[in-house]
N, C-alpha and C positions, 0 to 999 in steps of 0.2 A: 499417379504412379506411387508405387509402394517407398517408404524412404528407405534407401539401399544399406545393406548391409558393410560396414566397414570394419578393416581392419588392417592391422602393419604386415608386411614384407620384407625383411631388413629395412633397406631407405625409400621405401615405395609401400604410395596409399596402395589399398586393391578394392575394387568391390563387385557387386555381382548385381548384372541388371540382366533383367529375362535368361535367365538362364547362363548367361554369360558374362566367363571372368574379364575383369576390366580392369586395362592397364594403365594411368596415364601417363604421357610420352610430353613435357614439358619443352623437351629440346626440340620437336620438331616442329617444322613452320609449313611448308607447303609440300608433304611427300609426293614421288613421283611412283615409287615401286617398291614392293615388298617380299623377301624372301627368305627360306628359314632353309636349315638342316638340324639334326639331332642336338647340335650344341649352341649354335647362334642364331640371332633374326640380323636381319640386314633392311635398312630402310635407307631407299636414296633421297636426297630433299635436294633438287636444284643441283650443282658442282659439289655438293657435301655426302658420306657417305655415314651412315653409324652403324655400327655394331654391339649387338647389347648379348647378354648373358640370356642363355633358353632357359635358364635352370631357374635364376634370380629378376632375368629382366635388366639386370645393372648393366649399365652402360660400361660400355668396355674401350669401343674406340671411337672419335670423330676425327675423321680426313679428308679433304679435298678442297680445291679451290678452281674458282675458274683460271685457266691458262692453258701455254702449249706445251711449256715445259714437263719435266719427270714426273708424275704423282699428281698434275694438273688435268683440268679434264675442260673440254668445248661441250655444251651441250647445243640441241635446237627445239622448237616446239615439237611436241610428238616424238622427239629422241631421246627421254632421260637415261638418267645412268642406271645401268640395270649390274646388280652383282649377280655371280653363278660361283654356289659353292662348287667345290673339286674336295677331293679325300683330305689334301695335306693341307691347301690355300684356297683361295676363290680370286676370281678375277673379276676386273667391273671391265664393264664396255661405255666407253662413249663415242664423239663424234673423231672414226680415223683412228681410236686404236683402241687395242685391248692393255690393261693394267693390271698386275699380278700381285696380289699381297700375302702373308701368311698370316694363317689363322687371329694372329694377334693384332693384327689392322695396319701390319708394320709392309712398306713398298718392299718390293723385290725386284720390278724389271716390269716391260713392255714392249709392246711389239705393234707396229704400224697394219691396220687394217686398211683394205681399199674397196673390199666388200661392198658394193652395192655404193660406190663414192664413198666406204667409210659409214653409211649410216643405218645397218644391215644389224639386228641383232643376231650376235652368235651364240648358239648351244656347242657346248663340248660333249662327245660322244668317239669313245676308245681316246685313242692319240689324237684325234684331230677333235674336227668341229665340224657342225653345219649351219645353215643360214640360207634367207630367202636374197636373191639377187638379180638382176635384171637382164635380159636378152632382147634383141631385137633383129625380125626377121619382113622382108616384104614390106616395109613401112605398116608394121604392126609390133608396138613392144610387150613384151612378156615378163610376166615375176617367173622366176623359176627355183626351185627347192635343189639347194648342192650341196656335198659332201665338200670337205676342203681336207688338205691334211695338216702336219703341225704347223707347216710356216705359212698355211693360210691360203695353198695351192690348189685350185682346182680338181677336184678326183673325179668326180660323176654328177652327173647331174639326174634329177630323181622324180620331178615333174615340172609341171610349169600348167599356167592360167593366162589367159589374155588380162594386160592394165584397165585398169577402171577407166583410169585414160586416155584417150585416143583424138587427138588434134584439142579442139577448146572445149570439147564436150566430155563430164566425168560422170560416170554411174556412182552412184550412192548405194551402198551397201549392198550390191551386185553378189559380188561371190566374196568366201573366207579367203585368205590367204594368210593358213597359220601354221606352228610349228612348235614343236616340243620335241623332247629327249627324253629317256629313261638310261641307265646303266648300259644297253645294247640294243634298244631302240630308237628310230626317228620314226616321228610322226606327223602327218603333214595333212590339212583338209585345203584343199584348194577351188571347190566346186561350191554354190550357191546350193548344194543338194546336202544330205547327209550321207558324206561320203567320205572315212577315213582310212588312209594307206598308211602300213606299220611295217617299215624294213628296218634288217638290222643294221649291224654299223658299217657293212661295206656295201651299201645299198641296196640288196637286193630285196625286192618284196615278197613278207611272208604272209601279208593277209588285207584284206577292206573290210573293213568295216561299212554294213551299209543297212540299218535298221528300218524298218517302216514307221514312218515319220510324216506328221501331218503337217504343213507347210503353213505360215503363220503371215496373215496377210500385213500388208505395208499402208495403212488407212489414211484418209486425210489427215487426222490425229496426228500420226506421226510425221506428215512433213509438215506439220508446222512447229512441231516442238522440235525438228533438226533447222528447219527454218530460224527458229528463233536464238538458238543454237550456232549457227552461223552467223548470222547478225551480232550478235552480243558478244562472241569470244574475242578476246583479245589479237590472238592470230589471225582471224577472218574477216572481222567486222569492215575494215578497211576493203577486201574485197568483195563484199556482202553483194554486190549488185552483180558484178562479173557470176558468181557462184548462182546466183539466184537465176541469170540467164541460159548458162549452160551448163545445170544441173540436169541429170535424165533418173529418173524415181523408179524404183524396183515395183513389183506387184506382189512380191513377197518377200520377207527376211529370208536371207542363209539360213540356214539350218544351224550351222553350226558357229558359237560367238568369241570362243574363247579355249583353247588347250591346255591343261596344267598336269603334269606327271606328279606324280606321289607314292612314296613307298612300294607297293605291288598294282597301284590303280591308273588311270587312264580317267580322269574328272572333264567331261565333255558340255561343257556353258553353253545352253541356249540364250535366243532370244525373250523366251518364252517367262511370262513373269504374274503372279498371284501372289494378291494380299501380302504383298511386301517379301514373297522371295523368287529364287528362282528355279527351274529347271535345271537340272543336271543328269544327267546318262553317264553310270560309269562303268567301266570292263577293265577288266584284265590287259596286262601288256603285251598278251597275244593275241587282243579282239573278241576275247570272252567276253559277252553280255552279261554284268553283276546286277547290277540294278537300277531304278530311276528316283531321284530323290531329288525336294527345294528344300534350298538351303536360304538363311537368314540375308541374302542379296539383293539389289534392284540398283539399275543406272539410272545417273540423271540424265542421261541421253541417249537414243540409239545409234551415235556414232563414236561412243569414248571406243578409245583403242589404249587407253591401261586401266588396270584393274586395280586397287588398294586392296586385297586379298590374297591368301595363298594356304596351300594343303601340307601338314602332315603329319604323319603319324594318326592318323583319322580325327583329326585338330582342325577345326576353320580357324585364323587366324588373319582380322580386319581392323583394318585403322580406319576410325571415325571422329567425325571434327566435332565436339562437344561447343554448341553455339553460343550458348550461356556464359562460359567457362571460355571461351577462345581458343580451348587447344585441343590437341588429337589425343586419342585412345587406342589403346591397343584392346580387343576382343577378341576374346577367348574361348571358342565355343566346339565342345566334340562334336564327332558326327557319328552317328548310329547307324 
């Protein structure tokens, strides 16, 4: 590799590898989720939350701690804290409630979720919110996609999928069960097909999305690196034999792996992955086909359920753990 180009940033190194500007991010230790608007990024690490400058990168605010009290937050594995900006403030979700900060990373107030037990991430969309949450009919339970309004009340409900779950037996990446928001729409793919629904914000639907789409098989290959995967993780390991028993393996991936809204586009993450990136389909937020492009991506597994990535302004924007160096990077790369 070529020796990188360096240079100053007010109080930050920068430089440029492959194409891409490179941030590094000193303060952070193990991130959970990434997200940006026009003026800030937001990175959650564990019960800590930061806020840095879009413009400089300078760090602006660090807050959080684990607890139950005001401005405290409970996390669990596979529930970090996720921020969602809003025009004036942003709110973080963790386990059981939502928390409200102003732009300047300073607390304002909170309100008890119960959402799905409390562990449901919410999108805000108009006055209210939506989120995925559970029903159960005939001794059969269901994820279902609902509208709530401001205090977190039921309004509609917008589809639903059968649980991967059902008595001890769990499907491995059976069907999507995801969801995104733009300014006036929700977006949900709940089917193992490539099949995406876009209503607006009082739920009604104004279109599917439904592309011809080649189906991506599920190989021995990959149950043993979700295998292995299982075994090794810190959360699982302990149940590695239970899992390993009454796992049931797909014949194909979902179609669809990941939803991210962005400025006027609709970024649709396959499974699908070459020479270290990956598929992506994107459309318009009324289900216009733009185009299909990989982007600089790849999992270390096909079961992660978050991503260290996030879109905008036609900006990929990735944090990567530099091995050598022991800490994380921020990358910085357009998309054409």
């Amino acid at each position: 590799m070529s020796k990188p180009c360096v240079f100053i940033l007010t109080i930050l190194t920068v430089w440029f590898v492959c194409g891409a500007k490179v941030i590094p991010l000193p303060d952070i230790n193990k991130p959970n989720t990434i997200s940006v608007n026009s003026e800030f990024l937001a990175i959650t690490d564990g019960t800590t939350f930061y806020i840095y400058s879009l413009k400089d990168f300078s760090l602006i605010k660090k807050y959080g701690r684990s607890g139950e009290g005001p401005g405290e937050f409970i996390i669990y594995p596979n529930l970090p804290l996720r921020v969602k900006f809003l025009p004036d403030k942003f709110f973080v979700t963790s386990l059981g409630k939502i928390s409200y900060f102003n732009l300047k990373g300073e607390y304002l107030d909170e309100r008890k979720n119960t959402i799905a037990f409390g562990a449901s991430e919410v999108f805000p969309i108009g006055e209210g919110f939506a989120a995925i949450s559970f029903a159960s009919e005939e001794k059969k339970t269901f994820l279902t996609a609902n509208i709530y309004d401001s205090q977190l009340k039921p309004v509609k409900e917008i589809g639903r999928g059968e649980l991967p779950i059902q008595g001890q037996k769990f499907r491995v990446l059976k069907k999507s069960f995801l969801m995104a928001t733009a300014k006036n729409r929700i977006i949900t793919s709940l089917s193992e097909d490539f099949i995406i629904d876009l209503f607006d914000y009082a739920g009604n639907k104004i279109y599917t999305i439904k592309p011809e789409y080649e189906k991506l098989k599920f190989t021995g290959r990959h149950k043993e690196i979700v295998l292995n995967y299982f075994k090794t993780n810190v959360n699982t390991r302990a149940y590695f034999d239970m899992i390993q028993a009454n796992v049931l393996w797909p014949d194909n991936f979902p179609a669809v792996r990941y939803l991210i809204t962005a400025d006027k586009e609709l970024y649709v993450h396959t499974f699908l992955e070459k020479d270290d990136k990956t598929e992506f389909y994107i459309f318009d937020h009324n289900g216009k086909f733009l185009s299909k492009k990989w982007f600089p991506l790849t999992a270390t597994n096909p079961v992660s359920t978050t991503f260290l990535y996030t879109i905008h302004d036609h900006t990929l924007y990735r944090l990567i753990e530099d091995d050598e160096r022991e800490e994380w990077d921020l990358h910085i790369t357009g998309i054409k």
